[in-house]
BARO-646364 format. One record per residue (C-alpha): residue number from 1; residue in one letter; x, y, z. Coordinates in Angstrom, 3 decimals, always signed. Layout:
N
(NUM; a; (X; Y; Z)),
...
This chain:
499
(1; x; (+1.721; -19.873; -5.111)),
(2; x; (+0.386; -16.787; -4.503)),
(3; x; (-2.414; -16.278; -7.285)),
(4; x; (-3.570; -19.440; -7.453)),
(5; x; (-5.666; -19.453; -4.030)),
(6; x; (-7.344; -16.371; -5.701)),
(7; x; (-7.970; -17.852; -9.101)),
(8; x; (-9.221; -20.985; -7.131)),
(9; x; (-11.443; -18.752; -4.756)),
(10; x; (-12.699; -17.455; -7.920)),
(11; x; (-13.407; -20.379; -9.791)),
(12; x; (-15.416; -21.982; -6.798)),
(13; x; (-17.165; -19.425; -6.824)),
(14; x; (-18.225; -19.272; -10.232)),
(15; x; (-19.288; -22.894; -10.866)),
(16; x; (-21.302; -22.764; -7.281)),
(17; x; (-22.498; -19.487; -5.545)),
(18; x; (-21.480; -16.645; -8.127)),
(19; x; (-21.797; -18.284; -12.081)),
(20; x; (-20.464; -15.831; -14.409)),
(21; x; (-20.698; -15.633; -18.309)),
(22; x; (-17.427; -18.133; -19.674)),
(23; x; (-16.071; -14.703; -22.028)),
(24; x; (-15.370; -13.480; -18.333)),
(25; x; (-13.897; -16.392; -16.463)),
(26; x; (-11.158; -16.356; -18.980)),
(27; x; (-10.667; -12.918; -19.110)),
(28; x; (-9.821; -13.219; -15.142)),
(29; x; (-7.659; -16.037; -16.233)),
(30; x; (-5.722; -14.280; -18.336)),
(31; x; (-5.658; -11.774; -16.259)),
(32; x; (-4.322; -14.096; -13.655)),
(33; x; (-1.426; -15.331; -15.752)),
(34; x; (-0.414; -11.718; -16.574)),
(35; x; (-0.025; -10.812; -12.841)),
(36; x; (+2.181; -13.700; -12.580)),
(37; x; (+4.646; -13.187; -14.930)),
(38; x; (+4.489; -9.723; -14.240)),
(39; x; (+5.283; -9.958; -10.493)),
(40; x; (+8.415; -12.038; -11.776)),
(41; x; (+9.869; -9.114; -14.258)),
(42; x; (+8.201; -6.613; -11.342)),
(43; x; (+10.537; -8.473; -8.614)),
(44; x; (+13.693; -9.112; -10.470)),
(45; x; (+13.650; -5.204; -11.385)),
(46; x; (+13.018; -4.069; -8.132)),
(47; x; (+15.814; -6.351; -6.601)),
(48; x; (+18.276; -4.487; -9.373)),
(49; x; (+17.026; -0.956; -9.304)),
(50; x; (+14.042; +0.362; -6.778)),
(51; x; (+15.939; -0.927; -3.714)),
(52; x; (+19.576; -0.072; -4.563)),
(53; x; (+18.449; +3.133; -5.529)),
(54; x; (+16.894; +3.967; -2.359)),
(55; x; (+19.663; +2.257; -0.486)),
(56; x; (+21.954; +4.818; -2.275)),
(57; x; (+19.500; +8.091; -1.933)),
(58; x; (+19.082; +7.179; +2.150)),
(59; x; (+23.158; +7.061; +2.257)),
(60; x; (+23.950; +10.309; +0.269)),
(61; x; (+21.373; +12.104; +2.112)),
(62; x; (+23.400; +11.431; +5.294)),
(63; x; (+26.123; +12.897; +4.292)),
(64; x; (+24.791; +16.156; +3.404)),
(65; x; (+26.053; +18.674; +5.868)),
(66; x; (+22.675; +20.819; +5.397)),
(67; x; (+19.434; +20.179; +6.457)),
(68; x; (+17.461; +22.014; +4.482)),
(69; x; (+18.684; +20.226; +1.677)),
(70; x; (+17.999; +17.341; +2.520)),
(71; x; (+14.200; +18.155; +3.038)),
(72; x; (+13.882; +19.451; -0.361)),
(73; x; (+15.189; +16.580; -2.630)),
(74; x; (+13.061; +14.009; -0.025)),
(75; x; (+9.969; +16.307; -0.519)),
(76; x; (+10.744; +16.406; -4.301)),
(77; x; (+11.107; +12.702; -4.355)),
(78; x; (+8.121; +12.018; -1.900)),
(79; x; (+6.061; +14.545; -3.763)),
(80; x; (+6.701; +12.844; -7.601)),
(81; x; (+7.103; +8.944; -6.616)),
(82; x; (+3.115; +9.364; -4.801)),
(83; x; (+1.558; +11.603; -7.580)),
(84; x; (+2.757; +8.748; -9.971)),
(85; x; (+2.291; +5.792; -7.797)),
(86; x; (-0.254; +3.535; -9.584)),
(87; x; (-2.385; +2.701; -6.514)),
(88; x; (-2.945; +6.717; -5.783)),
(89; x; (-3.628; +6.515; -9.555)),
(90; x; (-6.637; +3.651; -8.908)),
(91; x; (-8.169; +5.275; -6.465)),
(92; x; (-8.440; +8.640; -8.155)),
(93; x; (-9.916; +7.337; -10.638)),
(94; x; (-12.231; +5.054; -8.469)),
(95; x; (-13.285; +8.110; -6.780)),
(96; x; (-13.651; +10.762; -9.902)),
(97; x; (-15.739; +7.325; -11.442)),
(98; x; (-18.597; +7.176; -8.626)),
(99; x; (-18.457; +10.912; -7.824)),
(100; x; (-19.049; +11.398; -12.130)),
(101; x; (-16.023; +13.821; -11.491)),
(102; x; (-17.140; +15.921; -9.196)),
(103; x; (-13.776; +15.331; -7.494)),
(104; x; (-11.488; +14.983; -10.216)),
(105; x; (-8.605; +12.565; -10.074)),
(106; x; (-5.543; +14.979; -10.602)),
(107; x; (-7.012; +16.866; -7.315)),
(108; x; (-7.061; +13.578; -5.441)),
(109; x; (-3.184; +12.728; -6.744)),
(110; x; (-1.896; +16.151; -6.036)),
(111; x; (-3.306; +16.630; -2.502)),
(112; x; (-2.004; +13.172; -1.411)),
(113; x; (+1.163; +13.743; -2.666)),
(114; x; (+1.862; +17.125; -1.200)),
(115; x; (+0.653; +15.404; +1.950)),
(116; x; (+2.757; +12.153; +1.690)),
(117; x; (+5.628; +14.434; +0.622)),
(118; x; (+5.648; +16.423; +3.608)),
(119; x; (+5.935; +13.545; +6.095)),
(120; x; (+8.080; +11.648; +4.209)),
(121; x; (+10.453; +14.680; +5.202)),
(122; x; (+9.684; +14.699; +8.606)),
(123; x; (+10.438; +11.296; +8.581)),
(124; x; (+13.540; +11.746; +7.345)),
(125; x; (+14.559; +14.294; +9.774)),
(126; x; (+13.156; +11.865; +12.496)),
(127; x; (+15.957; +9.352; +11.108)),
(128; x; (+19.139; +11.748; +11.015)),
(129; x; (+18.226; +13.368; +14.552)),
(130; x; (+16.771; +10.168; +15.733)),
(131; x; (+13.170; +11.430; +17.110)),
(132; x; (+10.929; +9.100; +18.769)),
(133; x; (+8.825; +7.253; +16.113)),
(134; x; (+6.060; +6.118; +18.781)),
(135; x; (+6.046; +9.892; +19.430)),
(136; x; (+5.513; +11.057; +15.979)),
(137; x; (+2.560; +8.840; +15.139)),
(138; x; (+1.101; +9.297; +18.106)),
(139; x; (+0.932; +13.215; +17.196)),
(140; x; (+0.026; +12.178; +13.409)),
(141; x; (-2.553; +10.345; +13.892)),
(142; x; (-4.188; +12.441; +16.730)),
(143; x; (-3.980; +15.614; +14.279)),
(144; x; (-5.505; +13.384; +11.447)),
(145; x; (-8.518; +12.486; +13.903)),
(146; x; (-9.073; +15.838; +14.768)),
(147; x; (-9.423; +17.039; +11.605)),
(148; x; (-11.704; +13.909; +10.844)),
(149; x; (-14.495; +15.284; +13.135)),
(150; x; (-14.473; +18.321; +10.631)),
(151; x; (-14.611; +16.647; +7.266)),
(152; x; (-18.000; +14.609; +5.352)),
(153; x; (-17.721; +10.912; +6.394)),
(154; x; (-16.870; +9.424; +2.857)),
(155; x; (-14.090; +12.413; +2.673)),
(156; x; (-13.216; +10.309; +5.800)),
(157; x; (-13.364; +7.419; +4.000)),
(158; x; (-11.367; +8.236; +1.337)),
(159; x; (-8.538; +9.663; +3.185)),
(160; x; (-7.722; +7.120; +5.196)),
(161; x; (-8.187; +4.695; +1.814)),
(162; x; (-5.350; +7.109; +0.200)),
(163; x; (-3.301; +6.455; +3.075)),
(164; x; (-3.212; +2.627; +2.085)),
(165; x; (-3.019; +3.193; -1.830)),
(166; x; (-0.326; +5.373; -1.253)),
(167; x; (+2.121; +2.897; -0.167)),
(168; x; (+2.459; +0.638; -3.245)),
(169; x; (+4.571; -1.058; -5.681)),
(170; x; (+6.851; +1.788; -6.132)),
(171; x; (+6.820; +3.953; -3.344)),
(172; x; (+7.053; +1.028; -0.553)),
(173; x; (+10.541; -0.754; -1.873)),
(174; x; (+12.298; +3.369; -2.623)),
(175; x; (+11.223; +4.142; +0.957)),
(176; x; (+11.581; +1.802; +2.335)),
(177; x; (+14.821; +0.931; +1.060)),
(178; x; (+16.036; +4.712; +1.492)),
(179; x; (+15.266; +5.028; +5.427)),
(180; x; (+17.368; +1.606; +5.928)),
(181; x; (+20.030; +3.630; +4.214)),
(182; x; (+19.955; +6.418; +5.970)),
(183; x; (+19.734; +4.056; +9.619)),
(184; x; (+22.647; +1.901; +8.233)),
(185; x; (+25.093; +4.681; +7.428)),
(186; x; (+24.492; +6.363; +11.452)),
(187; x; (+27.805; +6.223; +13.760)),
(188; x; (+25.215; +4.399; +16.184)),
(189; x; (+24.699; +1.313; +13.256)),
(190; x; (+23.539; -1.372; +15.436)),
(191; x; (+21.203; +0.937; +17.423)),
(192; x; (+20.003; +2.726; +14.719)),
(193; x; (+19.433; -0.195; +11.653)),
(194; x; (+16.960; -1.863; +14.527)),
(195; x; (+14.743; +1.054; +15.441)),
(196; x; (+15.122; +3.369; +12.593)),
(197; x; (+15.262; +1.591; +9.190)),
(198; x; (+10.826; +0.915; +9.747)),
(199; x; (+8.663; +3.724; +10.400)),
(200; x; (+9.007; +5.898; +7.109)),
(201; x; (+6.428; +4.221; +4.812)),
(202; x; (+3.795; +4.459; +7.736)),
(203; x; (+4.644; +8.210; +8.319)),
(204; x; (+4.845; +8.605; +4.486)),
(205; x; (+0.896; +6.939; +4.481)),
(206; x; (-0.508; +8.959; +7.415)),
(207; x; (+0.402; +12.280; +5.292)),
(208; x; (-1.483; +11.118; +2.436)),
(209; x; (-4.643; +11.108; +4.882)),
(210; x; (-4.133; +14.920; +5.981)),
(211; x; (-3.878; +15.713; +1.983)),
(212; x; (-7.517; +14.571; +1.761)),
(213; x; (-8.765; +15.453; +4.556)),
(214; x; (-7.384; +19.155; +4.457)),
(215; x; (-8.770; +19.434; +1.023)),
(216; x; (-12.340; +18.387; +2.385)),
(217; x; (-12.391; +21.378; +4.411)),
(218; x; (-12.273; +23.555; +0.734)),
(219; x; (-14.407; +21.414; -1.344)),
(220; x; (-17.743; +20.407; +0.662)),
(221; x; (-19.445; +16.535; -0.607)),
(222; x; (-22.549; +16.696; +1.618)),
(223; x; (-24.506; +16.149; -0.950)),
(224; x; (-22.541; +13.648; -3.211)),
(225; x; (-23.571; +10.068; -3.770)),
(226; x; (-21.762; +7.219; -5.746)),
(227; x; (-22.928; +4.940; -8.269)),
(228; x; (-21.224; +2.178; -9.833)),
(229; x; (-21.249; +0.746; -13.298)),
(230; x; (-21.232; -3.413; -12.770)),
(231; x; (-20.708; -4.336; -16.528)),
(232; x; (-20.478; -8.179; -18.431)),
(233; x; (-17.246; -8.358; -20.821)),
(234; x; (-19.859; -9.821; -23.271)),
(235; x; (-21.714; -6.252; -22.966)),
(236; x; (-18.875; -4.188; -23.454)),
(237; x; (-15.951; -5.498; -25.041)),
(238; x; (-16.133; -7.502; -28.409)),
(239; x; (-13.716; -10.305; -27.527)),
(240; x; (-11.932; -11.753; -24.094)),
(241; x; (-8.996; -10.504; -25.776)),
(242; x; (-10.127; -6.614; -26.371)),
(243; x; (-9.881; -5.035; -22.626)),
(244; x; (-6.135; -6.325; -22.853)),
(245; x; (-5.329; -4.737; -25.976)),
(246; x; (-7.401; -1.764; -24.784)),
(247; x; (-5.520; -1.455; -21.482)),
(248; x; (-1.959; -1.681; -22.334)),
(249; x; (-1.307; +1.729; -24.434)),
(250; x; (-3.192; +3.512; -21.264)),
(251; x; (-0.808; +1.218; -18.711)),
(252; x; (+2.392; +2.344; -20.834)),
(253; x; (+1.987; +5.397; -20.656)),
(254; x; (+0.829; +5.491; -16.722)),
(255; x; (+3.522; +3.420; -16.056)),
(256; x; (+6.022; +5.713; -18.424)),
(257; x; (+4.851; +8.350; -15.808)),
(258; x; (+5.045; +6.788; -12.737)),
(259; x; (+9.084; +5.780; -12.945)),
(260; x; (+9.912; +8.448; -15.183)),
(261; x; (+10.390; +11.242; -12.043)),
(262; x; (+12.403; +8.190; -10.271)),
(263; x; (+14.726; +7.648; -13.315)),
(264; x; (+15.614; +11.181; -14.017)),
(265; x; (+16.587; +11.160; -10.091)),
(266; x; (+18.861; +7.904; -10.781)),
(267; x; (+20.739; +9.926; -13.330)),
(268; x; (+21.084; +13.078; -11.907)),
(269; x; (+22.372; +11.666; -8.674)),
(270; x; (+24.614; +9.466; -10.325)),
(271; x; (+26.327; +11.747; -12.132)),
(272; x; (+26.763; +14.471; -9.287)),
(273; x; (+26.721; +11.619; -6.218)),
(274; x; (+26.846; +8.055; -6.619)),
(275; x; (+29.350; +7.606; -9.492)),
(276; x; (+28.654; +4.108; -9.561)),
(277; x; (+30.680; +1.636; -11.422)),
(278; x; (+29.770; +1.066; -15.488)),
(279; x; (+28.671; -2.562; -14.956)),
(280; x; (+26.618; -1.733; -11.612)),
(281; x; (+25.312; +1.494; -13.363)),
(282; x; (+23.874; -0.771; -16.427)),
(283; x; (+22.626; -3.242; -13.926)),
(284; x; (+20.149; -0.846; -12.516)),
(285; x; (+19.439; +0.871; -15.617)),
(286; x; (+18.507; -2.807; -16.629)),
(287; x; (+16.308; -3.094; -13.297)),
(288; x; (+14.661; -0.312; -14.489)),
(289; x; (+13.633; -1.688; -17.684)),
(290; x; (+12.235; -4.511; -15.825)),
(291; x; (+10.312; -2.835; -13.124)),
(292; x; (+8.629; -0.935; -16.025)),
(293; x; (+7.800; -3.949; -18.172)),
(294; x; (+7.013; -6.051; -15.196)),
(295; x; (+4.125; -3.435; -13.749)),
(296; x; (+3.163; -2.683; -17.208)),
(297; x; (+2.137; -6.700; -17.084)),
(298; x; (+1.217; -6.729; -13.565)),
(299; x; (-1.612; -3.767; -13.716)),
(300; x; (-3.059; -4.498; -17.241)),
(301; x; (-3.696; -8.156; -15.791)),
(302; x; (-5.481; -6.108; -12.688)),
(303; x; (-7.141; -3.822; -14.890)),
(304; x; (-8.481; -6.131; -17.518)),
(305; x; (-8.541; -9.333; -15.486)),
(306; x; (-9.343; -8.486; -11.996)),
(307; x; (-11.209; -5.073; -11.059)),
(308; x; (-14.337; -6.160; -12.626)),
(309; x; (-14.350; -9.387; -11.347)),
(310; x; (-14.034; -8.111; -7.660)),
(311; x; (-17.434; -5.779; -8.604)),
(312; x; (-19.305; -8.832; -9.819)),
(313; x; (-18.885; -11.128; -6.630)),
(314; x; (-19.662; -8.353; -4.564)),
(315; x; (-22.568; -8.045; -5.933)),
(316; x; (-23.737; -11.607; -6.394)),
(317; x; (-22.805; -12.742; -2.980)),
(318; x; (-25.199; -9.643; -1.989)),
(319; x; (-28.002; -9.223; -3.985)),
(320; x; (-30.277; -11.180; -1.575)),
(321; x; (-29.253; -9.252; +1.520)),
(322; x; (-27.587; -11.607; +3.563)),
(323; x; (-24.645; -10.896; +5.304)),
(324; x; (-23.341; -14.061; +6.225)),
(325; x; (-22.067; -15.135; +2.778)),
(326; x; (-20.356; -12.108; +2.250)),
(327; x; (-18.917; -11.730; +6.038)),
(328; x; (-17.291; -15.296; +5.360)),
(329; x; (-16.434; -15.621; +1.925)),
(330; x; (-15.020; -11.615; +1.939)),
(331; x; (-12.879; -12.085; +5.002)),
(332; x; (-11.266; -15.536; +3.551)),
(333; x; (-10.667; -13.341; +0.384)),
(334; x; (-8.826; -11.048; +2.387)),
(335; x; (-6.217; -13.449; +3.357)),
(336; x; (-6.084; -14.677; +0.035)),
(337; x; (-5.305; -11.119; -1.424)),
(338; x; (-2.418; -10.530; +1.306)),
(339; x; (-0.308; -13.283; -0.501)),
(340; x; (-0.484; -11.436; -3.688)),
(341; x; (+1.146; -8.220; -2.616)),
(342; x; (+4.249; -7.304; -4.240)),
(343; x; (+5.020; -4.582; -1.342)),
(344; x; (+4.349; -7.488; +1.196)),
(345; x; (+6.590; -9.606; -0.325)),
(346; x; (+9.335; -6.850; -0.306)),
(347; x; (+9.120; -5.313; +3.028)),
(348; x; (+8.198; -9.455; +4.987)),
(349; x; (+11.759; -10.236; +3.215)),
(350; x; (+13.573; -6.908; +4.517)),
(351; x; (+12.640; -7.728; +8.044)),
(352; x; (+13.429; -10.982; +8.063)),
(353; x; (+17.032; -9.605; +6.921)),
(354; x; (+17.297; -6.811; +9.148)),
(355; x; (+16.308; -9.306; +12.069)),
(356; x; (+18.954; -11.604; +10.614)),
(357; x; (+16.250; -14.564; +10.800)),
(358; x; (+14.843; -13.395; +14.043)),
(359; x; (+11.852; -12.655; +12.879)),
(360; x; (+10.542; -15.133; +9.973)),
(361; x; (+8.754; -13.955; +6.759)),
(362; x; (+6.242; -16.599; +7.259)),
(363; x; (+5.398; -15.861; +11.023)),
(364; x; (+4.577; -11.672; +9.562)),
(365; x; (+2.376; -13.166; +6.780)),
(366; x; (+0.493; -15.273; +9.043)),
(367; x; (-0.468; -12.600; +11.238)),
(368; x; (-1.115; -9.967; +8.144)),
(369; x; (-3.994; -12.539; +6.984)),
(370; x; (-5.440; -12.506; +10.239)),
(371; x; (-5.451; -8.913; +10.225)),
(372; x; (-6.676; -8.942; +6.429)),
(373; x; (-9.185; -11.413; +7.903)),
(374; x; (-10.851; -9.221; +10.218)),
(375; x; (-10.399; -5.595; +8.171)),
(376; x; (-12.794; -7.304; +5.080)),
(377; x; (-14.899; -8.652; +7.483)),
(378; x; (-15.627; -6.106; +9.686)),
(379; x; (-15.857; -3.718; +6.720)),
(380; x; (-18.600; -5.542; +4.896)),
(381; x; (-20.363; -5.199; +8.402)),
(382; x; (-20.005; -1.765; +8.246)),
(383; x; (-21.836; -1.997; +4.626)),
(384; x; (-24.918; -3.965; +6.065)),
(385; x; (-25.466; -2.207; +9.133)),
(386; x; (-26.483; +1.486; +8.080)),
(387; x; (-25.262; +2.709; +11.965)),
(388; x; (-22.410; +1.850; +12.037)),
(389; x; (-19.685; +4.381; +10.614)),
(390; x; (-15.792; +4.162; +9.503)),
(391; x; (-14.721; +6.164; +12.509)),
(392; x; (-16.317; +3.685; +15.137)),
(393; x; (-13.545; +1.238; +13.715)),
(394; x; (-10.614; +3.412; +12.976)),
(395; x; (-10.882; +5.540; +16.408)),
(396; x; (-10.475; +2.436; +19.050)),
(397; x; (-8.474; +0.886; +16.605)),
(398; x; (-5.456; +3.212; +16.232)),
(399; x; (-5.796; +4.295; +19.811)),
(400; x; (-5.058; +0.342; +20.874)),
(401; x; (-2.374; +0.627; +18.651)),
(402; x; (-0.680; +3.018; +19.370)),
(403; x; (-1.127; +2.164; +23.289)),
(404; x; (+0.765; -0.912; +22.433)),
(405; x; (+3.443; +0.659; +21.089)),
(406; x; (+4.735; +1.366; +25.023)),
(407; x; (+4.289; -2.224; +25.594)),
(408; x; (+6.063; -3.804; +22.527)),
(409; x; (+9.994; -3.448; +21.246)),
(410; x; (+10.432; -0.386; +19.419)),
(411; x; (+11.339; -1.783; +16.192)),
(412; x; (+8.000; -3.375; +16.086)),
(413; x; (+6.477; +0.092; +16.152)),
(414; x; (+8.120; +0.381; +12.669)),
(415; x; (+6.980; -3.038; +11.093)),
(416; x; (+3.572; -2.732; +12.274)),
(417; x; (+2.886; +0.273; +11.013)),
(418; x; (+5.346; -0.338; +7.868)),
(419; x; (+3.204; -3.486; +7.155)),
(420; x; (-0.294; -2.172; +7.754)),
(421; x; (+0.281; +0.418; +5.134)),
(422; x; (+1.894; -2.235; +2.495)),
(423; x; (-0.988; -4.190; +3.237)),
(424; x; (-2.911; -2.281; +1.066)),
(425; x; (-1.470; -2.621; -2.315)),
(426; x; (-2.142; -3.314; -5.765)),
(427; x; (-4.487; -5.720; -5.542)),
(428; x; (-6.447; -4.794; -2.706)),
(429; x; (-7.034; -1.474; -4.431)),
(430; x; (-8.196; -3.078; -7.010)),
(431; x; (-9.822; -6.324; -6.091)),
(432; x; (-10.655; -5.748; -2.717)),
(433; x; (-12.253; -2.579; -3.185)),
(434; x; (-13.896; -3.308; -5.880)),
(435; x; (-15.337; -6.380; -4.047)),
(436; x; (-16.699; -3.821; -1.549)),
(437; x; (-18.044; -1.699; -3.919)),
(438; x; (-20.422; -4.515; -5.756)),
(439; x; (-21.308; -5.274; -2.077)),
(440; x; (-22.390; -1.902; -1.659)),
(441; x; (-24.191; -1.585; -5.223)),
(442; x; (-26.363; -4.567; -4.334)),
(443; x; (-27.972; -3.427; -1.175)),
(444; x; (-30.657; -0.778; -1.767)),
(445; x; (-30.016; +1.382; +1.260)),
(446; x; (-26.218; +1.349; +0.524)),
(447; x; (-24.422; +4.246; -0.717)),
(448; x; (-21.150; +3.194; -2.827)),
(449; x; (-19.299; +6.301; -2.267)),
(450; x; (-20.466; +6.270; +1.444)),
(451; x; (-20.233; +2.627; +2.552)),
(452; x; (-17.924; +1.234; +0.154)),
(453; x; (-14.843; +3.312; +0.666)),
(454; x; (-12.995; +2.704; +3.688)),
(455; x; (-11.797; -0.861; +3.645)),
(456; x; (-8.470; +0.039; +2.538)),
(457; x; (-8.549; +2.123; +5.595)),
(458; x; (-9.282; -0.812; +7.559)),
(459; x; (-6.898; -3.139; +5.856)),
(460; x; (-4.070; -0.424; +6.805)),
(461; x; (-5.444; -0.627; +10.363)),
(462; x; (-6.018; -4.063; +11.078)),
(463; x; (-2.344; -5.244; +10.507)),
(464; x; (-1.178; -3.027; +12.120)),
(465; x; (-3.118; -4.134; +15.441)),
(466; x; (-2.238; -7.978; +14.632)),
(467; x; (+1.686; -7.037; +14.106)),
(468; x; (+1.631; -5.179; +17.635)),
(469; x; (+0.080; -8.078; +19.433)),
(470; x; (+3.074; -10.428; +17.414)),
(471; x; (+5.387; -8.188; +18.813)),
(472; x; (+4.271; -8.446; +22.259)),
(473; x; (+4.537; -12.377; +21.950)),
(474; x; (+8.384; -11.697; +21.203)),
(475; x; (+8.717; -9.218; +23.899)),
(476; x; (+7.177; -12.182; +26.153)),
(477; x; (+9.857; -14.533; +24.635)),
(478; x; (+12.827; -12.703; +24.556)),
(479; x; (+15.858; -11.554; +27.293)),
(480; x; (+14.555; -9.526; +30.575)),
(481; x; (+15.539; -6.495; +28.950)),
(482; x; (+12.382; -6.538; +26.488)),
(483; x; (+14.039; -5.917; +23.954)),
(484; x; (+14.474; -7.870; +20.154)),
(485; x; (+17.909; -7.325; +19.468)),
(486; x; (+19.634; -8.175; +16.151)),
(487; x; (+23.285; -8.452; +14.792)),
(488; x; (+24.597; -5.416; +12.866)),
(489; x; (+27.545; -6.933; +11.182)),
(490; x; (+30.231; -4.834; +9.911)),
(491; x; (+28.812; -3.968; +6.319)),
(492; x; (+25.835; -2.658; +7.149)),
(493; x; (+27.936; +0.146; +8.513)),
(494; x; (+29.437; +1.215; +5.035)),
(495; x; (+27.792; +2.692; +1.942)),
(496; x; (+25.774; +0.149; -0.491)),
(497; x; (+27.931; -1.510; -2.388)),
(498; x; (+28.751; -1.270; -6.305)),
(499; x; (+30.831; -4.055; -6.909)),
């Protein structure tokens, strides 16, 4: 249900508007089919291992008596789980590809993991002493602006892109999982589990953005521009088959990487903290194994299957300079991709438990496409029209936001933010950008390094807007008070369980 819109988008494409050679077509097919069965073993082993785990790390960090403890092992943790998340990994390389390395991708993972890092700590204090969320983005993203006026507009660009890459498949479920830990195991449970177990992911994101943007103000790219590569399969690779084969060794061992900092954390903590039960215990080792298999899958299907495929409708819906087919066709895309999302699909079911059905799953991903809807549009705008610049967007966008935040019930500052930065996962850094990027490529006055990059910033921001404006509805709906309340049941008081 949720690739087959894409594959059909795809497909309608190609026997109408967009024909491509048939050695591609089923290459995306394939590549199709991979993501699908990998988003099952991806699921299943984040259900048995990513989100206990993080339940367990936000509960044991509560009951350390020191502080300063606790900020290291959540910087440690923030620091490895971004440096390996795949999506920082994609855009990296995106970046060191169109630059020809000029900006190499290990500088691009480090800074935005020291940055993400560092607010995922401050996020975690903001938890335990139980700071004002609305506060701390407000100051976040008012610093990050700031800085923006000093930094090369595609350095702009690019960190605000980081910000969405950097909440994917691995960091969003751990983070997310580990602040409703931390909020459920508070003496104030009820209060706390509604306003404090959203908010960490979208602090976590909006450090990613100062690691970039800092590191612009060292390294100067006036004088950079991008240029992609739009290949055939037929040109490059002998058979439909060969990108696959070529792509999973490099996947492994990416993949290898990513977990293995998260693993090594399982086991030391369960030895010195947890002490979790021998069946539980192999359960999640189990989950593990899963999540690893199940992104291995998942990102060779993107890889081999999907990336290229994004470049090549770009670019064929653009080559003649008209807007109006891309505007359309990019901005139904974009709700498309939402559905695909393996972070959506984690944090849309987490609210709707939290909210204990309050708030339905459906209702969030209705209002994310809409918001997906407008961010692809309004980006492949900014592509056409040489004038217009990212900031123009981001600037009265995040200032709307976060003047809705004193209008709207404070856990929806938490899931709006929480679900504009999920918004922006695998496939969007992948497909979506890529789409952009052969948009870009086509039109002769278009810079891809320039114009291209910055839609992931908008399809953090735009959600986040659309999610506000849902949560103002339910403010309209609910008691006099304002307020969406939930029911915090007994259990969510005590630890995670390991029966």
């Amino acid at each position: 249900m949720a690739v087959l819109p894409v594959v059909i988008f795809v497909t309608v494409l190609n026997l109408t508007i967009v024909p491509v050679s048939a050695t591609l077509y089923v290459q995306f097919l394939l590549g199709a089919a991979a993501i699908m069965i990998g988003l099952v073993i991806l699921l299943y082993g984040i259900k048995f291992a990513i989100l206990p785990f993080g339940m367990h790390m936000g509960s044991a960090f509560i009951k350390f008596n020191k502080l300063w403890y606790i900020v290291f092992i959540v910087f440690i943790l923030g620091f490895f789980i971004n440096f390996a998340e795949p999506d920082v990994n994609v855009l990296a390389k995106q970046v060191a590809s169109v630059t020809d390395n000029f900006i190499s991708a290990f500088t691009i993972r480090a800074v935005v993991a020291l940055g993400a890092g560092t607010l995922v700590c401050l996020g975690a204090i903001r938890i335990i002493k139980t700071f004002s969320l609305r506060n701390m983005l407000i100051i976040s993203y008012t610093i990050a602006f700031s800085i923006a006026f000093f930094v090369s507009p595609d350095f702009m660009s690019i960190g605000f892109d980081a910000s969405g890459a950097a909440t994917g498949a691995i960091t969003v479920p751990l983070v997310l999982a580990m602040a409703v830990g931390m909020a459920t195991m508070k003496k104030d449970c009820a209060r706390s589990a509604e306003e404090n177990s959203f908010g960490l992911v979208a602090l976590m994101a909006s450090g990613a953005i100062f690691g970039v943007l800092i590191l612009n103000l060292f390294v100067k790219t006036d004088n950079i521009s991008g240029v992609l590569n739009i290949y055939d399969v037929d040109d490059k690779y002998s058979s439909v088959f060969a990108p696959f084969l070529a792509y999973l060794p490099k996947e492994a061992t990416d993949t290898a990487i990513s977990l293995l900092p998260i693993f090594v954390l399982f086991i030391i903590f369960q030895k010195v903290k947890f002490h979790l039960q021998p069946k539980y215990f192999r359960r999640m080792f189990a989950g593990f194994v899963f999540t690893y298999i199940g992104l291995v899958i998942f990102f060779v299907g993107v890889h081999a299957g999907f990336m290229n495929m994004g470049n090549i409708i770009g670019y064929g819906l653009s080559e003649n300079g008209n807007m109006l087919l891309p505007l359309c066709l990019g901005a139904g895309l974009g709700m498309l991709i939402i559905l695909t999302e393996p972070a959506v699909y984690v944090l849309t079911h987490k609210i709707e438990e939290v909210t204990n059905g309050y708030i339905k799953r459906k209702t969030v991903l209705i209002f994310l496409s809409i918001g997906m809807a407008f961010a692809v549009g309004l980006s492949v705008v900014k592509i056409f029209v040489p004038g217009i610049m990212l900031w123009h967007y981001l600037l009265p966008g995040y200032a709307f936001a976060l003047i809705m935040t004193f209008f709207t019930p404070k856990m929806f500052t938490g899931i709006s933010f929480d679900s504009g930065a999920v918004s922006s996962g695998p496939m969007t850094v992948t497909f979506i950008l890529a789409f952009s990027q052969g948009v870009s490529e086509a039109l002769e006055f278009s810079d891809v390094l320039k114009d291209s990059f910055g839609i992931i910033a908008m399809v953090t921001m735009m959600p986040v807007i659309s999610l506000q404006i849902l949560g103002f509805i339910y403010k309209l709906k609910s008691d006099k008070s304002g307020e969406v309340r939930i029911v915090c049941e007994e259990p969510c008081c005590v630890p995670p369980s390991t029966e």
